[in-house]
Residue frames as qw, qx, qy, qz and C-alpha x, y, z in Angstrom:
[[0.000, 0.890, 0.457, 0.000, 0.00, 0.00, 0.00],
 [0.364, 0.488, -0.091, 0.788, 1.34, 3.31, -1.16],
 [0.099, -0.346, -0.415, 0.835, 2.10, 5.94, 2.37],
 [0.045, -0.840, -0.540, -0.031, -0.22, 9.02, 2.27],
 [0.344, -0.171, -0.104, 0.917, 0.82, 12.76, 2.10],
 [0.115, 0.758, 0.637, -0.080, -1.69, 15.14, 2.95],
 [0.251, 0.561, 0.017, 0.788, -1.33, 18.72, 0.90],
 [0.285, -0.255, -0.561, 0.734, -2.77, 20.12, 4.74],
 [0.286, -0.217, -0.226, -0.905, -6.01, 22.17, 3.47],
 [0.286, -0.311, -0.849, 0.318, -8.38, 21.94, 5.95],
 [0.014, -0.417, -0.510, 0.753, -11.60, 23.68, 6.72],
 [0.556, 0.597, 0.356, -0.455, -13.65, 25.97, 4.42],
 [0.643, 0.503, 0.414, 0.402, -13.69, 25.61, 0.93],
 [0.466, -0.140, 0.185, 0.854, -11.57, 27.83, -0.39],
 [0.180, 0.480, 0.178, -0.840, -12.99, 31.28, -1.99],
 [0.356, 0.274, -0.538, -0.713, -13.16, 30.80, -5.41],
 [0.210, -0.105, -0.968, -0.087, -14.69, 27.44, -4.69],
 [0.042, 0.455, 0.617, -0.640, -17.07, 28.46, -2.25],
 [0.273, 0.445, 0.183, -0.833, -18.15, 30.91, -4.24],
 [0.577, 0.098, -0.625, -0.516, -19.30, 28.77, -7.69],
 [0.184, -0.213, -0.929, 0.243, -20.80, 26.55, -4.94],
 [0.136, 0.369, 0.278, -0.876, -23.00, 29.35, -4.19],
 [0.419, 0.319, -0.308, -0.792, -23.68, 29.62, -7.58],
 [0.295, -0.121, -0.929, -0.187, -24.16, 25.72, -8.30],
 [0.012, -0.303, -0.877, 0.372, -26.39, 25.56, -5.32],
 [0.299, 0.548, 0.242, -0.743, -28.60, 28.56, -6.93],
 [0.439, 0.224, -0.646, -0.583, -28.97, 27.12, -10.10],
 [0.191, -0.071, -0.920, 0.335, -29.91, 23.81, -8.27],
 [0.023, 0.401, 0.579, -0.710, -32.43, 25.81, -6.42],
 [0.318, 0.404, 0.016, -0.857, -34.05, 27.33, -9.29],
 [0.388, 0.114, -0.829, -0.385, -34.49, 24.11, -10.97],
 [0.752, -0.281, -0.272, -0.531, -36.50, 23.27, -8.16],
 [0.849, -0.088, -0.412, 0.319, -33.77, 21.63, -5.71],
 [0.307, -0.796, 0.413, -0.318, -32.05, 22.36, -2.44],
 [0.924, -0.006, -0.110, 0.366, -29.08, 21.05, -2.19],
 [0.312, -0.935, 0.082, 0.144, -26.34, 22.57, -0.28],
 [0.052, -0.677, 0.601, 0.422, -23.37, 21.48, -2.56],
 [0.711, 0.318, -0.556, -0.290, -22.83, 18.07, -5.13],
 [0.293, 0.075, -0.947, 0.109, -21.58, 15.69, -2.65],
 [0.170, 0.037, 0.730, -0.660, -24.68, 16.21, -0.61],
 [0.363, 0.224, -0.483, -0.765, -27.16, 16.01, -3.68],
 [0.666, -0.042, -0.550, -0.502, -29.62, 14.03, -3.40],
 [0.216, 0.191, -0.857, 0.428, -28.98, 12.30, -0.31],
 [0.390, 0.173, 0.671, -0.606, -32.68, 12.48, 1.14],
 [0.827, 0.173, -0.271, -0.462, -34.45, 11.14, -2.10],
 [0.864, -0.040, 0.265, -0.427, -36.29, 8.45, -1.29],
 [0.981, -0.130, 0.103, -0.100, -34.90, 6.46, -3.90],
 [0.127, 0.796, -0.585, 0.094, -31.19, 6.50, -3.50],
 [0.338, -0.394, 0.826, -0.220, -31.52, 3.69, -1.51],
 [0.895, 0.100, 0.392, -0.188, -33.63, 1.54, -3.76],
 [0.759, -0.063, 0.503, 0.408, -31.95, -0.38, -6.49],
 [0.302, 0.728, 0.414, 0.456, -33.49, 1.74, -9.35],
 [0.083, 0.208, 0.321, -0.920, -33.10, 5.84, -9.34],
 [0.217, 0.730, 0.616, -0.202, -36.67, 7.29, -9.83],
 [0.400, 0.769, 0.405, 0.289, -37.68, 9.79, -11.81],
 [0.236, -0.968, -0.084, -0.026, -36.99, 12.48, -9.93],
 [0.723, -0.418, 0.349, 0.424, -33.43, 11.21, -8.60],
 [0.656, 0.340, 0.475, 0.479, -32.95, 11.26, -12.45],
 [0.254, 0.826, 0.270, 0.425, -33.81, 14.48, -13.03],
 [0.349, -0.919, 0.144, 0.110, -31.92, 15.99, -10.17],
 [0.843, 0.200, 0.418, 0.275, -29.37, 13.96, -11.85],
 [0.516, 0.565, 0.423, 0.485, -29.50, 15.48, -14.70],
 [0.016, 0.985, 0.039, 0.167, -29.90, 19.37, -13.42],
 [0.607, -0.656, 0.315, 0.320, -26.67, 18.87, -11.35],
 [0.441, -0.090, 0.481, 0.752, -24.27, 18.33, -14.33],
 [0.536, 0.544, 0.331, 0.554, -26.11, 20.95, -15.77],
 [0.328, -0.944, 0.010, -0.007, -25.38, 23.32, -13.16],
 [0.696, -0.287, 0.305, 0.584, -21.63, 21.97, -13.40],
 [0.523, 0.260, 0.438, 0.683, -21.58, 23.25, -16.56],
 [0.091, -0.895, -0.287, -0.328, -23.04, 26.46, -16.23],
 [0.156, -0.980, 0.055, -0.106, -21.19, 27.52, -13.60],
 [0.734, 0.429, -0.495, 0.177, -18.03, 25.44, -14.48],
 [0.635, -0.673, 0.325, -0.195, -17.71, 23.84, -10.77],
 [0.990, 0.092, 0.064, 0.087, -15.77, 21.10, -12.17],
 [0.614, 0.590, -0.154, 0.502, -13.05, 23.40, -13.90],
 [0.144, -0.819, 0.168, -0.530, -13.05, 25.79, -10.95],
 [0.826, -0.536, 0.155, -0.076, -12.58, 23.03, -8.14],
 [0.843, 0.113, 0.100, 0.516, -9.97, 20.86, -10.12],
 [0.405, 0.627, -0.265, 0.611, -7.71, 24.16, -10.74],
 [0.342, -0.796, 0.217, -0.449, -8.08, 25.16, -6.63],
 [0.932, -0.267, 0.237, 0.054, -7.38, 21.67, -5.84],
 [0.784, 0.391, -0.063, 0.478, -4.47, 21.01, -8.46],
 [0.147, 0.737, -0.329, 0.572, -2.63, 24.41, -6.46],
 [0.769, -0.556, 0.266, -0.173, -3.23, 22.82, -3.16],
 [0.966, 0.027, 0.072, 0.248, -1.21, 19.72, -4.89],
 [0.520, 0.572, -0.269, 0.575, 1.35, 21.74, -6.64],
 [0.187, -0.769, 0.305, -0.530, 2.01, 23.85, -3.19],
 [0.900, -0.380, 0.188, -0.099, 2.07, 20.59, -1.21],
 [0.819, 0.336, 0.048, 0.463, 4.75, 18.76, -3.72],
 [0.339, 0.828, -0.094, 0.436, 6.23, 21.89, -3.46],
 [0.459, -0.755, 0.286, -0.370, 6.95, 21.66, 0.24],
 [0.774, -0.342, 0.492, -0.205, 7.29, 18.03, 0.70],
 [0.525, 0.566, -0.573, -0.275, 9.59, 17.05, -2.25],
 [0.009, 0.341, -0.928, 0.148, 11.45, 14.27, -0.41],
 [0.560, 0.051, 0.371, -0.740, 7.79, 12.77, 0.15],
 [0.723, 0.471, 0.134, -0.487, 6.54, 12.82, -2.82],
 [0.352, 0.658, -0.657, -0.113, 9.54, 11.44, -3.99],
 [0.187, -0.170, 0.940, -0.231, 9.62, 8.42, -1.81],
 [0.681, 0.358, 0.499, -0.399, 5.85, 7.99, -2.60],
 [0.499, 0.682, -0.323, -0.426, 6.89, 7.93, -6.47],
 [0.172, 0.614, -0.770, -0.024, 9.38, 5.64, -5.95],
 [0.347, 0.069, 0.811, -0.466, 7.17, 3.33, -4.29],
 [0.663, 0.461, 0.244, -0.537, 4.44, 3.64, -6.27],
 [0.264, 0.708, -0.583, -0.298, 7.04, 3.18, -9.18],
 [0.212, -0.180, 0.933, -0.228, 8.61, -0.33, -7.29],
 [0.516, 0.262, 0.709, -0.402, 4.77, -1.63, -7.01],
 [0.707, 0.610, -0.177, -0.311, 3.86, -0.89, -10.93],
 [0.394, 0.474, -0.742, -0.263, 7.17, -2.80, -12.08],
 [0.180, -0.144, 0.972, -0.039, 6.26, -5.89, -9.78],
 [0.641, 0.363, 0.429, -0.523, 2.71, -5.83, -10.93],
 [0.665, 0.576, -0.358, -0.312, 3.80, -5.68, -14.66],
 [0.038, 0.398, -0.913, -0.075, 6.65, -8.69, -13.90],
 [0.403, 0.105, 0.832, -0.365, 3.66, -10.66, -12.30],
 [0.648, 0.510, 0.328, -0.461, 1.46, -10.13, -15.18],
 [0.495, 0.533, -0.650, -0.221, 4.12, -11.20, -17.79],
 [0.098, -0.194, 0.960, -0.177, 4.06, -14.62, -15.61],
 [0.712, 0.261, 0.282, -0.588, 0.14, -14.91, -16.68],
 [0.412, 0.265, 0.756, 0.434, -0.63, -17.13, -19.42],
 [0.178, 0.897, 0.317, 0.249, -1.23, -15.03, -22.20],
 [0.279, -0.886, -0.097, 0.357, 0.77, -12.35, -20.24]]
């Protein structure tokens, strides 16, 4: 199992995030939903928990990625997040380096083991 290195961001969502959350959650809201961000989306329809979604589920579904796209939460998170990474890495070379190297180690024995497959 590869260690863990944590970039250390902790607490509110950052501004720029926060604030197209705002905006997702008002688009959301004018479709007729109330949801207080995407991972929390749907969590009290009914059926989430059956096997099937319902209609509804479907349509909320459906508004949510078009609220992504409208208010481009997707583009806006992944760049706030991707500086968190870079600024971590940036601190904790020797880390991220040992995690590489590791990670690195575990790919070649996976690939050695899968050239011992039949077929491999």
């Amino acid at each position: 199992m590869l260690g863990s290195v944590s970039s250390g961001r902790q607490g509110p969502e950052p501004l720029g995030v926060a604030d197209v959350l705002g905006r997702w959650s008002e688009c959301m809201r004018a479709a007729g939903f109330s949801a207080p961000n995407p991972v929390e989306a749907g969590a009290d329809l009914p059926s989430v928990k059956a096997p099937e979604p319902d209609a509804a589920e479907i349509r909320m579904a459906q508004t949510d990625v078009e609220c992504k796209a409208r208010t481009n939460l997707v583009g806006v998170w992944f760049a706030v997040e991707a500086d968190y990474q870079k600024a971590a890495i940036a601190q904790q070379p020797q880390a991220f380096e040992a995690l590489k190297a590791e990670r690195d180690a575990q790919a070649a024995r996976l690939a050695q083991q899968i050239a011992g497959l039949p077929g491999g």
